[in-house]
LUMVO-601846 format. One record per residue (C-alpha): residue in one letter; y, x, z. Coordinates in steps of 0.2 Angstrom, whole numbers, plus 2048, in hexadecimal, padded with zeros to 3 digits. Example, Ala and Ser with C-alpha at 12.3 -4.5 7.8 and 13.67 -1.06 7.14 Angstrom:
BEGIN
a7EA83E827s7FB844824
***
This chain:
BEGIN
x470A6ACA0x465A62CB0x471A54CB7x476A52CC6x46FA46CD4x47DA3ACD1x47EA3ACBFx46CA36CBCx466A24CBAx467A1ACC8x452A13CC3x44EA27CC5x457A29CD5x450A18CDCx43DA1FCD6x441A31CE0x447A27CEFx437A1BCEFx42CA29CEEx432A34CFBx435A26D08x424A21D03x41DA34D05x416A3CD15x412A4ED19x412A5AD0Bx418A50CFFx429A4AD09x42BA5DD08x425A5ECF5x434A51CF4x442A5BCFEx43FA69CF1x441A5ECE2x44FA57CE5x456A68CE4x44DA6CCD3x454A5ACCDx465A60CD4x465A6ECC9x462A7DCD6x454A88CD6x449A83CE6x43BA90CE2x42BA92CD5x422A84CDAx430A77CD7x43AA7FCC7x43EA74CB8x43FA7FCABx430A7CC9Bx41FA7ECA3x424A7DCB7x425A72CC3x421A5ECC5x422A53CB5x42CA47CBEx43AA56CC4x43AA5ECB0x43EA4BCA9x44DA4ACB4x452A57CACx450A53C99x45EA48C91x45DA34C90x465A2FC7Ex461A22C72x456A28C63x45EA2FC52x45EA28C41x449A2AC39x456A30C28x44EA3DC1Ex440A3CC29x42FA45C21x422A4AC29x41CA57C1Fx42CA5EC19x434A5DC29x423A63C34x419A6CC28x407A67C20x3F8A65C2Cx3F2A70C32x3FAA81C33x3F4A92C3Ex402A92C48x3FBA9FC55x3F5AA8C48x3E5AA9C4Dx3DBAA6C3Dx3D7A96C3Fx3E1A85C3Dx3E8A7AC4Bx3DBA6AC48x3CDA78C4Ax3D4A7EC5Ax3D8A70C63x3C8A69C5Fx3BEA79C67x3C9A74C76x3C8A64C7Ax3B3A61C74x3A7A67C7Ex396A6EC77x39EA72C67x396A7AC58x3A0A83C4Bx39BA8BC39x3A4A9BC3Ax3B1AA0C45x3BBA8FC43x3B5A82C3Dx3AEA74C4Bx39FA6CC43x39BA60C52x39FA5FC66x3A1A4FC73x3B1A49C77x3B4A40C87x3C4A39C81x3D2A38C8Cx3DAA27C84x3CAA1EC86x3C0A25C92x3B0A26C85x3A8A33C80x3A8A34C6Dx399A41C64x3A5A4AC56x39BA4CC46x3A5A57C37x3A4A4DC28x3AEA3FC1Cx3A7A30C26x3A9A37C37x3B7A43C39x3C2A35C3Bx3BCA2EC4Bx3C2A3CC55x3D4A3FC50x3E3A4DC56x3F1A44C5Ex403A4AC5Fx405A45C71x418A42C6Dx418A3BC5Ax421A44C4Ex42EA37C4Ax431A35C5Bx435A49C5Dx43DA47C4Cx449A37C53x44DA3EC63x454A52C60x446A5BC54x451A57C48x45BA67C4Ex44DA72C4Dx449A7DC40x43CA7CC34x431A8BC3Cx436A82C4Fx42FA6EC48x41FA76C3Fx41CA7FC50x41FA6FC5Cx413A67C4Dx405A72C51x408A77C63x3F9A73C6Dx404A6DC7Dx409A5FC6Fx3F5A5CC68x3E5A51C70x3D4A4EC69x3D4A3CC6Ax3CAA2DC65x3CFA29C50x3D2A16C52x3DCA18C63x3E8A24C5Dx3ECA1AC4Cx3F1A0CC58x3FDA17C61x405A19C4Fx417A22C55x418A19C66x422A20C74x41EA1DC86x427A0EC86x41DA06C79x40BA0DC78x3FFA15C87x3ECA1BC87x3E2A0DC8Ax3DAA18C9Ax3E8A16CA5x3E0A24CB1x3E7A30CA3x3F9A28CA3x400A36CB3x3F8A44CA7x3FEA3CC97x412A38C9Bx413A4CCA3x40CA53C92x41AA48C8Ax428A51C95x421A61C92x422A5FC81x435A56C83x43AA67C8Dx432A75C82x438A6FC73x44AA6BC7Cx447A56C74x44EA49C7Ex449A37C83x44EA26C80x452A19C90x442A11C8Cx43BA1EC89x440A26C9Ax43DA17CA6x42CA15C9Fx428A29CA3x430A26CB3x425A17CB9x416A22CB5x419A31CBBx422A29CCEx410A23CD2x40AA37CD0x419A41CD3x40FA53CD6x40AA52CC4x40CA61CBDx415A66CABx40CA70CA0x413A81C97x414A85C83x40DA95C7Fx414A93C6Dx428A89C6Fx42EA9BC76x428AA4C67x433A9BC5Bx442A9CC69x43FA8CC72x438A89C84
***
């Protein structure tokens, strides 16, 4: 349930009031309206919190700030399901997909499989030529944007099996990345690991909220802060919607 404005944390009220003060024109009214979405009160389409509307910073007001759960009994695959599964039932499997998404110039043998493409990678700012193959599949890598321990430690553990494979395989949750970069992340939250290309930071912690809100997961205080920080220097930053966290009975 959204807090309300004297509930929340005082850094998130300070980082509202910074911003609005420091705001002229439209966005001092952008501002007016938010503080009614943080509130609680429905001020209209363009400033809803629920999954997939409004600002990033608005929908992480509204997400719980708790310390992280136990990593007991944590598996990867039994707890999200092997790699990688055709969750939209489209005939093909996620890794495919989300590499004919993000690559550009891609070549596929069959329907499916993506043989080569160029990724301009949003951790790095290179571009990356993607080459299928033992050697070379590796260098471009699909990242769970937030790390599955991290959604196991911080509510997916209350998920079903069916609702974890999904949020395992939702696109909202997967990048094309570069191989090396993304093993360094490991299972880093915001507070502890960012893409080296800090003009992706806005783009990166609002993809993290959307997934925090479609799949009801909450955030630790470092977590939180180090979210908020971000997202206070681009407050219009938009959340993204998950076409597939309402088909299991989430968003």
């Amino acid at each position: 349930m959204p807090l309300d404005a004297r509930s929340r944390p005082r850094s998130v009220r300070r980082i509202l009031a910074a911003v609005c003060i420091a705001a002229t024109g439209i966005l001092l009214a952008e501002c007016g309206a938010n503080a009614s979405a943080f509130s609680g009160t429905d001020a209209g389409s363009a400033t809803s919190t629920g999954p997939g509307t409004g600002t990033a910073l608005a929908v992480l007001a509204t997400i719980p700030v708790k310390g992280k759960a136990p990593r007991t009994g944590y598996d990867r695959v039994g707890d999200f399901g092997e790699a990688w599964k055709d969750v939209d039932h489209n005939h093909c499997d996620t890794r495919d997909d989300v590499l004919a998404r993000d690559l550009a110039d891609v070549a596929k043998r069959g329907t499916c499989t993506v043989e080569s493409g160029v990724l301009n990678d949003p951790y790095t700012g290179k571009t990356i030529h993607f080459v299928r193959g033992v050697q070379t599949s590796v260098l471009v890598q699909i990242d769970h944007v937030v790390p599955l321990s991290n959604a196991w430690q911080t509510g997916a553990q209350q998920l079903t099996q069916q609702q974890r494979e999904t949020l395992a395989n939702d696109p909202l949750n997967l990048l094309a990345v570069d191989g090396p970069t993304n093993e360094s992340k490991g299972d880093g939250d915001a507070a502890t690991w960012l893409p080296p290309n800090r003009g992706f930071w806005c783009d990166y912690a609002a993809r993290q909220v959307s997934v925090k809100a479609a799949y009801h997961l909450w955030v630790a205080p470092a977590e939180h802060d180090a979210l908020a920080r971000i997202l206070s220097g681009c407050p219009a930053q938009a959340v993204l919607a998950s076409t597939l966290a309402p088909s299991v009975g989430l968003g």
